[in-house]
C-alpha positions in Angstrom: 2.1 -23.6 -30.2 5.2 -22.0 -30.5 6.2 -20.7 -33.6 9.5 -22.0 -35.5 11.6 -19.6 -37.4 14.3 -21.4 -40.1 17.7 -19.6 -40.7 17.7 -17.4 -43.3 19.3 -19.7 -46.4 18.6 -21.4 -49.5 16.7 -24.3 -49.1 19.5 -27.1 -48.6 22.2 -25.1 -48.1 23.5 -26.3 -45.1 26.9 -23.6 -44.6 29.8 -25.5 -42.4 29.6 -23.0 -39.8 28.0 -19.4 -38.9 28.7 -17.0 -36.7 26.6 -15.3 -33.6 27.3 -12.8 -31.8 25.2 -11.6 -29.0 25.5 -8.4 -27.0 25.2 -9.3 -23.5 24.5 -7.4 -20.4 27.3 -7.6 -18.1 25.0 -9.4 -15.1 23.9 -11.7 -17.3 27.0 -14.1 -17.8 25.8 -17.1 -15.6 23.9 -17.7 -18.0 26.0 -19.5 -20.2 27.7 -21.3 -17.3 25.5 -24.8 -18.5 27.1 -24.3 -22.0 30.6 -24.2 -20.9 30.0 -27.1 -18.4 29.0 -29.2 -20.9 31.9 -28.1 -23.4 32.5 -26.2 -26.2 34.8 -26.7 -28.9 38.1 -24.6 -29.1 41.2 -25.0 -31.1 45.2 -25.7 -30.8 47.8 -26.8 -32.8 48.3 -30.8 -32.6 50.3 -32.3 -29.6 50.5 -28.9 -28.3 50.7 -29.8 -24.5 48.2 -28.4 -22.0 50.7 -25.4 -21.0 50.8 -24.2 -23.9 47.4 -24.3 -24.8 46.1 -22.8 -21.9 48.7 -19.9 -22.1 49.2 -19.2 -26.0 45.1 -20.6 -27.1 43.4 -19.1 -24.0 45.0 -16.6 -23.6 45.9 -17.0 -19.6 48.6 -16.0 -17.7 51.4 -18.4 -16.0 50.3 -16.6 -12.8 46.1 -17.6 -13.4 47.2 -21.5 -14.5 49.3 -21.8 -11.5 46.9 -20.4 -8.7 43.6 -20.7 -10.1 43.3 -24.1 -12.5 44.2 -26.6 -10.0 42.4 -29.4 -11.5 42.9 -30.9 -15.0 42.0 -33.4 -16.4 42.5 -34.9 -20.2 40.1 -37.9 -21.8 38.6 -38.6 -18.2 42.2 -38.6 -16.5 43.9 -36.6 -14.1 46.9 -34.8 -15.3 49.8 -34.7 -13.2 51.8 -32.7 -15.4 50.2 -30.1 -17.6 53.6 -29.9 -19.9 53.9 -33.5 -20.2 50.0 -33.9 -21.2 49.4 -33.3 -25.3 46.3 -32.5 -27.0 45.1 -34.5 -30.1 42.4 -34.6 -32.3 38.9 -35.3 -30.3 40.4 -34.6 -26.9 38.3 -33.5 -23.8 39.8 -30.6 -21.8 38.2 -30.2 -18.1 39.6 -27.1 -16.4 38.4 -26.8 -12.5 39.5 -24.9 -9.5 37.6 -27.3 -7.1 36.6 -30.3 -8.5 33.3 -32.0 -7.4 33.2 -34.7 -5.3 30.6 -36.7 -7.6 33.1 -36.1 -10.8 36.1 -37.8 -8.3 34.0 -40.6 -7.4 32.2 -41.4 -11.2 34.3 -39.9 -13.7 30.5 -37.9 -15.1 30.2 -37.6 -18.9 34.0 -37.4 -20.3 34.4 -39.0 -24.2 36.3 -38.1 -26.7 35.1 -35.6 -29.4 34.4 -36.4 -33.3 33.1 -33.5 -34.4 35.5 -30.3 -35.6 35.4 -27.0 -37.3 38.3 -27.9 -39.4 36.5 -30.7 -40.7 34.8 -28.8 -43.5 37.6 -27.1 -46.1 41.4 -27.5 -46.5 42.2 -23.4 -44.9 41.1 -24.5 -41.8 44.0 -27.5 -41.6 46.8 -25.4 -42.1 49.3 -25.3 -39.4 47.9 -28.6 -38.1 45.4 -27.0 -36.0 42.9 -29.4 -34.5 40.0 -28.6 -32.3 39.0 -30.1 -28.9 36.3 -29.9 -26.5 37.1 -27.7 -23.6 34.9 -27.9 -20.1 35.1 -25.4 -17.3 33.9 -25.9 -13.9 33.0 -24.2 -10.9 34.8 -21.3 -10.1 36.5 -21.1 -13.2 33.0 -20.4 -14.7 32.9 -16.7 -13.4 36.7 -16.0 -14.5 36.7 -17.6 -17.9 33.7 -17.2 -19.2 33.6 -13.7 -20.2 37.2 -14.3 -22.0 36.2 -17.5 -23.9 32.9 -16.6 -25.1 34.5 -13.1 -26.1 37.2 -14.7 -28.2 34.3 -16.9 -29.6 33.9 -20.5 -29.5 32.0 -23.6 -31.4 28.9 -24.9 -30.7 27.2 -27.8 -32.1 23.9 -26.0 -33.5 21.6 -28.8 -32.2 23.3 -28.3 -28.7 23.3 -24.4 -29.3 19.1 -24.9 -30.0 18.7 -27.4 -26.9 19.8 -24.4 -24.9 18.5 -21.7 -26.4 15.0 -23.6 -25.6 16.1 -24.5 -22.0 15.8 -20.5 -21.5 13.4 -18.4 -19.7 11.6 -15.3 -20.7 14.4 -13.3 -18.9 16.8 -14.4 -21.8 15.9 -12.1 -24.3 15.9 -9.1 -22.3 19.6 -9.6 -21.1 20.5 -9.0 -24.2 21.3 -5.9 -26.2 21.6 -7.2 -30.0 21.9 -10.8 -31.8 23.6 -10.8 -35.2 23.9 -14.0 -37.6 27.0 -13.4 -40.0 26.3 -9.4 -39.2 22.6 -9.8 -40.0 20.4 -8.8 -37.2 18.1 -11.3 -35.7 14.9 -9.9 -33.2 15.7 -11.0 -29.8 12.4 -12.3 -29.5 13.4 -15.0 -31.8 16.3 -16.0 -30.4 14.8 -19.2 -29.0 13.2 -20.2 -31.7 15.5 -20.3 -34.1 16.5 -23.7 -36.0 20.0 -23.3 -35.8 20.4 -26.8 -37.5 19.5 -25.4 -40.4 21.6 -23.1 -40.5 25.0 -24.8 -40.3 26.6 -27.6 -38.4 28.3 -25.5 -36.3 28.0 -22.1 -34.8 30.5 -20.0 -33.6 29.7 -18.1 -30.5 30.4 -14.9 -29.9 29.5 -12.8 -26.6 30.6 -9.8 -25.6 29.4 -6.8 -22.4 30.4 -3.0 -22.6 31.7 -3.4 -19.2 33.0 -7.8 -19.1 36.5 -8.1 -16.8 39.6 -8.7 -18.6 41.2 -11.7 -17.0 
């Protein structure tokens, strides 16, 4: 049986959020592909339009949005116009270069989103910053990746354990280091780890000695 090892709090003390940050091997970013397919959460300010988000929250250039992200779509729909289109509380964000042909035809998994790292204490609502759930496909994946997971990002903990468990043996050993709120954790734990214990929400960190700027 595998063993289980519980974060390292008081008994009950459920914190709103922790932070991770894993040192990653620079070969070893499709790895978290999955996570950003299924979406993450990232922040904006409220009814900031999908411009501006992607230029002043993600940090890409006019150059990038225009030749690269040439599918968008907001709630399940297509957007037409990305400065016309404003993000709200709970929105879904799908960023694609080429979008699949079974997404076109079905529409595949697109809901809005409840839960929000400014839900827990009044610092996090100043400036009316909201968060939303942000999904990158395809092509994209390789590009953003690196730049997302770098800035850091929000993971539900029970989704961050699901795939944590969904990795192989090769998982720890692209690693270089795993630190909870600057605490080292062994890398042969990593999996194992009941992250919903810990907090609601974990904030991801990743970072390689040698990632692309984008």
């Amino acid at each position: 049986m595998t063993e289980q090892h519980h974060c390292i709090t008081r008994p009950g003390e459920q914190k709103p959020a922790v932070e991770l940050r894993l040192k990653l091997r620079a070969d070893r970013w499709g790895v978290f592909y999955p996570l950003l397919s299924a979406g993450v959460l990232a922040r904006t300010v409220e009814g900031a339009n999908v411009r501006t988000t992607l230029l002043r929250e993600l940090g890409l250039s006019e150059e990038y949005v225009s030749r690269r992200v040439t599918t968008v779509f907001l709630d399940g729909k297509p957007v037409p116009d990305i400065d016309a289109a404003l993000l709200m509380p709970g929105s879904v964000l799908a960023l694609s270069g080429v979008l699949p042909e079974p997404f076109l035809r079905h529409g595949v998994g697109w809901k809005r989103y409840s839960d929000s790292p400014q839900e827990h204490g009044s610092a996090s609502r100043e400036a009316a910053r909201i968060s939303y759930r942000l999904k990158v496909f395809n092509i994209l994946l390789g590009d953003l990746t690196p730049k997302l997971l770098g800035s850091g990002v929000f993971v539900q903990s029970r989704e961050l354990e699901g795939f944590l468990a969904g990795q192989d043996d090769r998982f720890p050993q692209g690693l270089d280091g795993a630190f909870m709120d600057g605490a080292p954790i062994p890398l042969s734990q990593m999996r194992n780890v009941r992250w919903s214990e810990c907090a609601r929400l974990i904030k991801l960190i990743v970072t390689a000695d040698s990632a692309e700027s984008r």
